[in-house]
NUTILO-324557 format. One record per residue (C-alpha): x, y, z; residue in one letter. Coordinates in steps of 0.5 Angstrom, whole numbers, padded with zeros to 4 digits, always signed. Each point is the difference from the previous one (the first is absolute). Layout:
// NUTILO-324557
XYZA;...
END
This chain:
// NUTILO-324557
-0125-0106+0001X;+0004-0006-0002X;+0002+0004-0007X;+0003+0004+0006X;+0009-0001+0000X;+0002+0007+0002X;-0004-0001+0008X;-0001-0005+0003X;-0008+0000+0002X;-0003-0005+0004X;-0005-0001+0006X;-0001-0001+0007X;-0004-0004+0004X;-0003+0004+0007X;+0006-0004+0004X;+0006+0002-0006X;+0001-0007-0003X;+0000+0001-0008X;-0007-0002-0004X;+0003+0002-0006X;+0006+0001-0005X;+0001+0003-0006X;+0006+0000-0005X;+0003+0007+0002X;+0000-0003+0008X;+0004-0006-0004X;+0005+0004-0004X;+0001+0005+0006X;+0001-0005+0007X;+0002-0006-0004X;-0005-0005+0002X;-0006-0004-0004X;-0006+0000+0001X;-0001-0008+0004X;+0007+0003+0004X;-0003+0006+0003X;-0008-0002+0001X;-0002+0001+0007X;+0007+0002+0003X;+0000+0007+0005X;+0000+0007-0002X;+0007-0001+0004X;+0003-0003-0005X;+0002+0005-0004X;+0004+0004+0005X;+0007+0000+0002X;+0002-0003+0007X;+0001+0006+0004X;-0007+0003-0003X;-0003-0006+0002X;+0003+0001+0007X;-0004+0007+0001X;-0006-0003-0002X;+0000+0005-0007X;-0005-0006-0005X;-0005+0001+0007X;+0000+0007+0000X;+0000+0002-0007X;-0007-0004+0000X;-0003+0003+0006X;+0002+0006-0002X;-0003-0002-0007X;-0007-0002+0005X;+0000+0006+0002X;+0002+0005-0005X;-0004-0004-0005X;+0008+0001-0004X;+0006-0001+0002X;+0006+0002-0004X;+0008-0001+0002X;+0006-0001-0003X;+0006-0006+0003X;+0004-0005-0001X;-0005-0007-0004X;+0004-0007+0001X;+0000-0004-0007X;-0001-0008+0000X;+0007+0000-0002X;+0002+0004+0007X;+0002+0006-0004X;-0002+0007+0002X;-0004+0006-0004X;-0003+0007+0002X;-0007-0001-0001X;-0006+0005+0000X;-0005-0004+0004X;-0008+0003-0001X;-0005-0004+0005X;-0008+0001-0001X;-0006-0003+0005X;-0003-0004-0005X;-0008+0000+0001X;-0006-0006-0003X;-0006+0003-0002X;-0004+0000+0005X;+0005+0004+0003X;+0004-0005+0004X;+0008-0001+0001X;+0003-0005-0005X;+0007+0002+0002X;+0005+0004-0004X;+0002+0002-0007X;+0008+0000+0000X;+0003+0003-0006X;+0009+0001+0000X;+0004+0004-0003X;+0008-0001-0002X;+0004+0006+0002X;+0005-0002+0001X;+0004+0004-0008X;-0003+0005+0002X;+0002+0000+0008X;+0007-0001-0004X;+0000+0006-0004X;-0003+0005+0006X;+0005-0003+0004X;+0005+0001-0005X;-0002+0007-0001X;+0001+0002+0007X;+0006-0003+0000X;+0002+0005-0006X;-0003+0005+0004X;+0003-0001+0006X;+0006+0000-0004X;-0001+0005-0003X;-0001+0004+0006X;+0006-0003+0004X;+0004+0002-0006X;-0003+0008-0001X;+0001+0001+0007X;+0008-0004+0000X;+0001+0005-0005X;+0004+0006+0003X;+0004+0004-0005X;-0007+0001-0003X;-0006+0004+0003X;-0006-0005-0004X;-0007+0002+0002X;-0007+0001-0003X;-0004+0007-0001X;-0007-0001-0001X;-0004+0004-0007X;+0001+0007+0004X;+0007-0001+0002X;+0000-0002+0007X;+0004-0005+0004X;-0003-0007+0001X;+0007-0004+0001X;+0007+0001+0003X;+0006-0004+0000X;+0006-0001+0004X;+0004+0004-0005X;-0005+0005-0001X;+0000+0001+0008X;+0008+0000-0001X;+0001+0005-0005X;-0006+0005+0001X;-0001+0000+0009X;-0007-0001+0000X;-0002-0007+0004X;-0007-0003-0004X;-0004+0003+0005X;+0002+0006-0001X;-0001+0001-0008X;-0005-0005-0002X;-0007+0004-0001X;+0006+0007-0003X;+0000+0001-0007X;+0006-0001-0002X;+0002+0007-0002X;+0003+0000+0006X;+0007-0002-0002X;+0000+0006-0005X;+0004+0007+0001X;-0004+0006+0001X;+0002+0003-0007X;-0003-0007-0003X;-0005+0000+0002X;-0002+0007-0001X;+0001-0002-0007X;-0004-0006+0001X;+0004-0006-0001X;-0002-0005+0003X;-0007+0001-0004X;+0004+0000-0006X;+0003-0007+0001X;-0006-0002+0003X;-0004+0002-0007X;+0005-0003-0004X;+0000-0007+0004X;-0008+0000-0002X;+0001+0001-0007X;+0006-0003-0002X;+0000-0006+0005X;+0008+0003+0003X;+0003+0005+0003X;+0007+0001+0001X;+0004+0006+0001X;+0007+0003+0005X;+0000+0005+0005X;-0001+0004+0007X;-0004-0004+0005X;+0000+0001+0009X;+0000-0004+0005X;-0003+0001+0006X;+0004+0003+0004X;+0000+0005-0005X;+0008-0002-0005X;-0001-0001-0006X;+0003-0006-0005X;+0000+0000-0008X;-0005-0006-0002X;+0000-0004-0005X;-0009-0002-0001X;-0005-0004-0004X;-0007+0000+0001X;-0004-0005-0004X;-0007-0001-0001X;-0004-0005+0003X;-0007-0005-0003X;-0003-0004+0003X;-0003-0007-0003X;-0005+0003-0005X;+0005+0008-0001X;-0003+0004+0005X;+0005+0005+0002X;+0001-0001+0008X;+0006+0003+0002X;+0008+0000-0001X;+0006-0003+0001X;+0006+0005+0003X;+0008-0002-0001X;+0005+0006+0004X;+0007-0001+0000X;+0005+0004+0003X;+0005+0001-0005X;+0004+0006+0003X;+0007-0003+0001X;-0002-0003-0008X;-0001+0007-0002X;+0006+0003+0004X;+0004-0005-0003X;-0002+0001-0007X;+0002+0008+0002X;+0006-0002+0002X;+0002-0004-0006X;-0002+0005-0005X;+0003+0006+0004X;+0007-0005+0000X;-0001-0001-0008X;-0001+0008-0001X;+0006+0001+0003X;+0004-0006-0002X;-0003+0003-0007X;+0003+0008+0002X;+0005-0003+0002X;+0003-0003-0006X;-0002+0005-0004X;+0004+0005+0004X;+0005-0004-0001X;-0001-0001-0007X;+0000+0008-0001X;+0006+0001+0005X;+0004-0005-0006X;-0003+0004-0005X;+0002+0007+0004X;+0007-0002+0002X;+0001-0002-0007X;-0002+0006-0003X;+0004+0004+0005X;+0006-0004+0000X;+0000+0002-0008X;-0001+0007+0002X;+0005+0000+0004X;+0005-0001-0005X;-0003+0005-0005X;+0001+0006+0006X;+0006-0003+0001X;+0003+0002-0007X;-0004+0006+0001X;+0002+0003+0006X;+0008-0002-0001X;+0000+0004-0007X;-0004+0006+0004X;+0005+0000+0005X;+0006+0000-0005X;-0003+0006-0004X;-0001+0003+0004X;+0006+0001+0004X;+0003+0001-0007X;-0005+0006-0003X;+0001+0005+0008X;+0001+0005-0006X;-0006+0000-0003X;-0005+0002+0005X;-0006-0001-0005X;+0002-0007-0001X;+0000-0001+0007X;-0007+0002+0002X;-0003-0006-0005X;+0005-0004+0002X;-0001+0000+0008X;-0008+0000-0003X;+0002-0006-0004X;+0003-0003+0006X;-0005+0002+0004X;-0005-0005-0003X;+0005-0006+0000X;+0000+0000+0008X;-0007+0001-0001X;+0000-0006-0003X;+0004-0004+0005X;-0004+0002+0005X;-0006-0004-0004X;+0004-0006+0000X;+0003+0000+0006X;-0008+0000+0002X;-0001-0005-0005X;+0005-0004+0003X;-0003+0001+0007X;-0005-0002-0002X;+0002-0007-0003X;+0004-0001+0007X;+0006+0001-0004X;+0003+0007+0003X;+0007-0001+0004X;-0002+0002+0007X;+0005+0001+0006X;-0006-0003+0006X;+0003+0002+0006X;-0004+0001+0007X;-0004+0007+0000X;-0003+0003+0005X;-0006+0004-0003X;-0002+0004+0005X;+0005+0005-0002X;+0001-0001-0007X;-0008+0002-0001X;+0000+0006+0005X;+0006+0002-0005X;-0003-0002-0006X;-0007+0004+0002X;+0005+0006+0002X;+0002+0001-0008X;-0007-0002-0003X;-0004+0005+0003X;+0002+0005-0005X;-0002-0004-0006X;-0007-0003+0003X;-0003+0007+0001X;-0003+0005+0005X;-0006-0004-0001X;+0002-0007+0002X;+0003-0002+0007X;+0003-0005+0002X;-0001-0004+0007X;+0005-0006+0003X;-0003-0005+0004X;+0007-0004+0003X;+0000-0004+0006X;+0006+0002+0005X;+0004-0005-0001X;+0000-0004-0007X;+0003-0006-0002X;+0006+0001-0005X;-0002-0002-0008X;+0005-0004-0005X;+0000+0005-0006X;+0004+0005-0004X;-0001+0006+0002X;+0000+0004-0006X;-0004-0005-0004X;-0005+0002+0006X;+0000+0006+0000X;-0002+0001-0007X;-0005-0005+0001X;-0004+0004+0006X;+0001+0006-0004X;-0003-0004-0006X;-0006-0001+0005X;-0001+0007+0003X;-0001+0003-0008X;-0005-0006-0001X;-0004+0002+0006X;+0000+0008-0002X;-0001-0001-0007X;-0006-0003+0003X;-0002+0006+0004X;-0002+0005-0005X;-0003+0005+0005X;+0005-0002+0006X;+0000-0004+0006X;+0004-0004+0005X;+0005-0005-0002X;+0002-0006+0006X;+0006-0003+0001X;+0000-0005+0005X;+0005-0006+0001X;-0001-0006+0006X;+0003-0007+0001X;-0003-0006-0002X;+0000-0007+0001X;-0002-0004-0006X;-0002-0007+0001X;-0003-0006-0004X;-0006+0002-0004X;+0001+0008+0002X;-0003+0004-0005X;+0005+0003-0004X;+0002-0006-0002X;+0008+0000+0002X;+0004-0006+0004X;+0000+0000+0007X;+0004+0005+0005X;+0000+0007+0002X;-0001+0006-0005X;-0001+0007+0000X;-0006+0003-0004X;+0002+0007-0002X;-0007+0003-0004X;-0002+0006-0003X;-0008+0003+0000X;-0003+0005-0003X;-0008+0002-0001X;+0000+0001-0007X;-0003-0003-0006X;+0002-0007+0001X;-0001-0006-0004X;-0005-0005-0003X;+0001-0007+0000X;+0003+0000-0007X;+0004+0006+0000X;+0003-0003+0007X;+0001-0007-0004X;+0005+0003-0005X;+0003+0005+0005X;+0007-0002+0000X;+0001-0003-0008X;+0005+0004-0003X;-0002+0006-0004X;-0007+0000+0003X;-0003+0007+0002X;-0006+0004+0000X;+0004+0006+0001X;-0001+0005-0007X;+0005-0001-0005X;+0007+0003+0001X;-0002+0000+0008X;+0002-0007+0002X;+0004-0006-0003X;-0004-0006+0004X;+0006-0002+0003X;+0000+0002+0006X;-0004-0005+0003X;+0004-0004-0003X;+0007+0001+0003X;-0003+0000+0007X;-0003-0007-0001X;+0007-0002-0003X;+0004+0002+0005X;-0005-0002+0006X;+0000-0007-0004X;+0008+0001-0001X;+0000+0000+0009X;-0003-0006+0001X;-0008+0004+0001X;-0005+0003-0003X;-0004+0006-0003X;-0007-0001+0002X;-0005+0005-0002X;-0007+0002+0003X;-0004+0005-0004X;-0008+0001-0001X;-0002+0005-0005X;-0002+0007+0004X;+0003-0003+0006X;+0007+0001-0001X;+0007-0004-0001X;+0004-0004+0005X;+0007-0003-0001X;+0004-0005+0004X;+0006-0001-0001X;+0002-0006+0004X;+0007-0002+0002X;+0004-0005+0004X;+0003+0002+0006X;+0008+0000+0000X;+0003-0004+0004X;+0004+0002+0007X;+0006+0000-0003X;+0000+0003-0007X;+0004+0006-0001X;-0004+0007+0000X;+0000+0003-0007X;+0002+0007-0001X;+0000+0004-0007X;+0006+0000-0004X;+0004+0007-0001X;+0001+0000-0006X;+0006+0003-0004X;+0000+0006-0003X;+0005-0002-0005X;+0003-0006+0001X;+0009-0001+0002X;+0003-0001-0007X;+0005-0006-0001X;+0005+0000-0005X;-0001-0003-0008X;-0002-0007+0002X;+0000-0005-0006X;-0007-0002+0000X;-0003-0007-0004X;-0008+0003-0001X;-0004-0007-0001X;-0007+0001-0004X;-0005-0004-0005X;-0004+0007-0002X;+0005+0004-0005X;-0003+0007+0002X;+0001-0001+0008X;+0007-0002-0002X;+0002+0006-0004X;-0003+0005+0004X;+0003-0004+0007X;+0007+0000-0004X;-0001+0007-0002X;-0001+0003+0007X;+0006-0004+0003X;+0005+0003-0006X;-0003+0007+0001X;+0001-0002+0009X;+0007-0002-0003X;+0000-0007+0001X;+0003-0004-0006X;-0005-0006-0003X;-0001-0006-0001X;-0008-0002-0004X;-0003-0006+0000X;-0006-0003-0002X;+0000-0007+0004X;+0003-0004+0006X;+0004-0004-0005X;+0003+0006-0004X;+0003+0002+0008X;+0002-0006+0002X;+0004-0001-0007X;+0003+0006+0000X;+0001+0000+0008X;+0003-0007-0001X;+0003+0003-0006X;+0005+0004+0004X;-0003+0006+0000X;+0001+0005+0007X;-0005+0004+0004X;-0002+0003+0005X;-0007-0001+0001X;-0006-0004-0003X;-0007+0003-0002X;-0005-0005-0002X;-0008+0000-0001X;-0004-0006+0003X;-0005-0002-0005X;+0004-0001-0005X;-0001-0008-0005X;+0004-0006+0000X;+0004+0002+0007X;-0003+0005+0004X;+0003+0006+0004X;+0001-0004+0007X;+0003-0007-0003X;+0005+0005-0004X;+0002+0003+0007X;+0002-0007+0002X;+0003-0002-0004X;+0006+0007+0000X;+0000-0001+0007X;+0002-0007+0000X;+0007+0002-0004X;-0001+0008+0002X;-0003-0001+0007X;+0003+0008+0001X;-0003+0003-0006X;-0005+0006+0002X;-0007-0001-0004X;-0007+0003-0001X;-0006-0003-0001X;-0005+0003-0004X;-0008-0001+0000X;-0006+0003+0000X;-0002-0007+0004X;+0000+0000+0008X;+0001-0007+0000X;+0008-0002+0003X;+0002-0007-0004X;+0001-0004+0007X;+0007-0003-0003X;+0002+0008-0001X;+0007+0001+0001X;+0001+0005+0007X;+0003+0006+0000X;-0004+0002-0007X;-0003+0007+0000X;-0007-0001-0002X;-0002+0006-0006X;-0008+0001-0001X;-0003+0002-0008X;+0000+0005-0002X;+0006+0005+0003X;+0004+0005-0002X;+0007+0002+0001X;-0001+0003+0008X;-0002-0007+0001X;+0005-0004-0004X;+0006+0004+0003X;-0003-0002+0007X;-0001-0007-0002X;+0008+0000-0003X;+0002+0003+0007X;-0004-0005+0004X;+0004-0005-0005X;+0007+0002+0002X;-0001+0002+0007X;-0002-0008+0001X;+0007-0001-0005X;+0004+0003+0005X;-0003+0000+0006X;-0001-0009-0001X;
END
């Protein structure tokens, strides 16, 4: 025995003293062989033991069992403690008399150490999981059912532990997931591939629904046998929402710059256009006046005409569009508006088509130009019977609504009237109904549409301060808002203008014509001279003034806004401030007013023909006369 280190192996005589000693008793209680001889069993023991009469009980047990084994706290000689195994065998002569005891001690006291630190670990461990209450964390047995349950799963799902241990964890899974076996799926990955993650739909308890983001990873034990899985859930709802928020914000952000970018390109072309018209028409207009003899002639001439005013009405779309038409809002009831307005489409639309209205008794009053808006509900009532092959009902409604932070539609807060147009035709799918309202986009056959229908409604209802808002399902019909803000209490009502026939003539008035584009100032010109105004023609503000400054003399100023180096409205300042009397006309095919734009200045939209420039020239000088 004495070869013995790692136990302290000895003998006891029937009374307990030690009879023997070997060099593992030495190395482990730290006492020599001389020092220990004959000292009591008890020796070894810790105070507190010995006060229980632990060393007496131990050999009394030993006595009686034959062996006796325990684990507790050894005294060294130094007075340091250790755990120690302590195995205590009857000892027996060979004649089969008692002779004492055989000791044999073991020094536990790493591995107490390291179990203890294992259960500190793990009681950790389970404090932490259970702490954890963003994370539903648990353990599924090999087939899946629940054999733990941490605070944060019985926050996120409902369930107490009683509840839901011993269940499979399908459980948490939606009825159609579970139709597609899912949770055996994720299951069945975990165990091939040691991991399972995924998103989707999971239930509490009490039946609601949350997005999830899950793990599932596989469990071995010590020697790689599978015994079960670990599940991590969390609730990743709001996350996702937000997400979905974000890339709707960046989708319409995206829309939205576009729009913008394709309204520049639009208005730019239009404005263009504009000018071409103007030099077509004008010339149209003074042929015309000039060949009534020739009726043949006539004829081709009013066809070409014809065509050009076409054209204008294309950019004046183009331009409502591009949220550059000149609008005159003013507050609009639109319940008589539309009853009148249906009155004259019923024809158009057709013996198969009706058309329903759905107006509260009393509606707030809009900020919008009338005539732009009757073109817009009209635009919208043949979309809606173009939609309807066959026939059907179509519905306008309209309703007051009070738009707050994060509403829908999307406008700033305040009160708004919502006027929609429904039809149960054809409709739209996702993508058709994304591009709706670009410029010249249409699904309409050639020669049955220009695309910019939709177009000039979103302008104009973006131009008054709302919005076009379109509803569509491919099968299921259309409806259109229009969404308007209220007017406010004191604005005046707006009544349609009655226009003259044939405006009153002034006498010949000397006129300085102001244009950068050579073709709209000769054909401008050639119309005043044939109205028997004398002209004075020049391409730029500076050629103006110096002639003005010059001492040239006249009645009356026209001049284009959208002109380089000067533009039209700094001209006009500029007279003023040594003319402030002199009537003048502003000519755009922009609706923007310069804010620093002299007052009592005529406005004048692109393209317009001579009825049109005669009326400008009188609401020029009726201004002069009456100042």
């Amino acid at each position: 025995m004495d070869p013995v280190i790692d136990y302290a192996i000895y003998m006891l005589d029937t009374e307990g003293a030690v009879r023997s000693w070997n060099q593992g008793a030495e190395r482990c209680e730290g006492y020599g062989v001389r020092d220990i001889l004959g000292a009591p069993f008890e020796t070894f023991f810790v105070p507190e033991d010995r006060a229980l009469g632990l060393p007496a009980e131990i050999l009394v047990k030993a006595l009686q069992q034959g062996r006796f084994e325990t684990e507790c706290w050894q005294l060294r000689k130094d007075g340091s403690r250790y755990w120690a195994q302590v195995v205590i065998d009857a000892a027996y002569g060979d004649d089969g008399a008692r002779v004492g005891y055989a000791a044999l001690t073991r020094d536990l006291t790493a591995a107490k150490q390291a179990a203890e630190n294992q259960r500190r670990s793990e009681e950790q461990f389970r404090i932490l999981v259970q702490g954890v209450t963003d994370y539903a964390i648990y353990l599924l047995d090999p087939e899946g059912k629940v054999s733990s349950w941490n605070a944060g799963a019985q926050r996120i799902k409902g369930y107490l532990p009683r509840e839901i241990i011993g269940k499979h964890f399908s459980t948490f899974y939606t009825d159609e997931d579970r139709e597609r076996e899912l949770p055996a799926r994720g299951l069945a990955t975990a165990a091939r591939l040691g991991r399972f993650e995924n998103e989707g739909w999971r239930v509490r308890k009490d039946g609601s629904r949350f997005w999830a983001h899950i793990v599932i990873d596989r469990i071995l034990d010590d020697r790689g046998r599978h015994i079960g899985y670990a599940k991590i859930t969390r609730d990743i709802t709001a996350k996702r929402q937000a997400e979905q928020e974000l890339a709707q914000t960046r989708e319409a952000l995206f829309h939205a710059q576009k729009m913008e970018a394709v309204g520049q390109l639009t208005g730019g072309v239009a404005h263009d256009f504009n000018n071409l018209l103007m030099a077509i028409i004008g010339n149209l207009e003074l042929l015309i006046r000039r060949l009534q003899h020739d009726p043949q002639s006539l004829a081709l001439l009013n066809n070409a005409l014809s065509g050009a005013e076409r054209g204008a009405t294309l950019t004046r779309r183009m331009l409502a569009f591009a949220r550059r038409q000149e609008l005159k809002p003013a507050a609009l009831d639109l319940r008589p508006l539309t009853r009148n307005l249906v009155s004259l489409m019923e024809r158009s639309l057709g013996p198969q088509v009706g058309v329903d209205l759905a107006f509260p008794i009393s509606l707030e009053r809009v900020m919008v130009d009338a005539n732009q808006f009757e073109l817009a509900i009209l635009n919208l009532v043949m979309n809606a019977r173009d939609a309807m092959p066959a026939g059907g009902r179509i519905t306008l409604a309209a309703q007051s609504v009070q738009v707050g932070e994060g509403h829908a539609v999307g406008l700033p807060s305040g009160r708004y009237v919502c006027m929609s147009v429904t039809d149960r035709g054809q409709g739209m799918d996702a993508a058709t109904l994304e591009r709706a309202t670009e410029p010249f986009f249409t699904t309409k056959g050639v020669g049955k549409g220009t695309g910019l229908g939709l177009s000039m409604v979103h302008g104009l209802a973006e131009q008054s301060g709302g919005r076009l808002v379109l509803h569509s399902e491919a099968g299921k019909g259309t409806r259109a808002e229009i969404w308007l803000p209220v007017a406010p209490a004191e604005a005046p009502s707006q009544t349609p203008p009655s226009p003259m026939d044939e405006p009153s003539r002034n006498g010949q008035l000397r006129v300085m014509l102001v244009d950068d584009d050579p073709l709209i100032l000769a054909t401008t010109a050639a119309v005043l001279e044939d109205m028997g105004h004398l002209t004075y023609e020049k391409s730029s503000a500076n050629e103006a003034l110096e002639a003005l400054f010059g001492g040239v003399e006249v009645d009356l100023l026209i001049t284009d806004q959208m002109m380089p180096v000067v533009p039209g409205h700094q001209l006009l300042a500029q007279v003023r401030a040594q003319w402030p009397q002199l009537p003048a006309i502003l000519a755009s095919g922009y609706a923007e007013t310069p804010k620093d734009l002299p007052g009592n200045v005529v406005r004048l939209a692109k393209p317009y023909g001579r009825a049109e420039l005669m009326q400008a020239i009188d609401r020029a000088v009726l201004m002069h006369m009456t100042a």
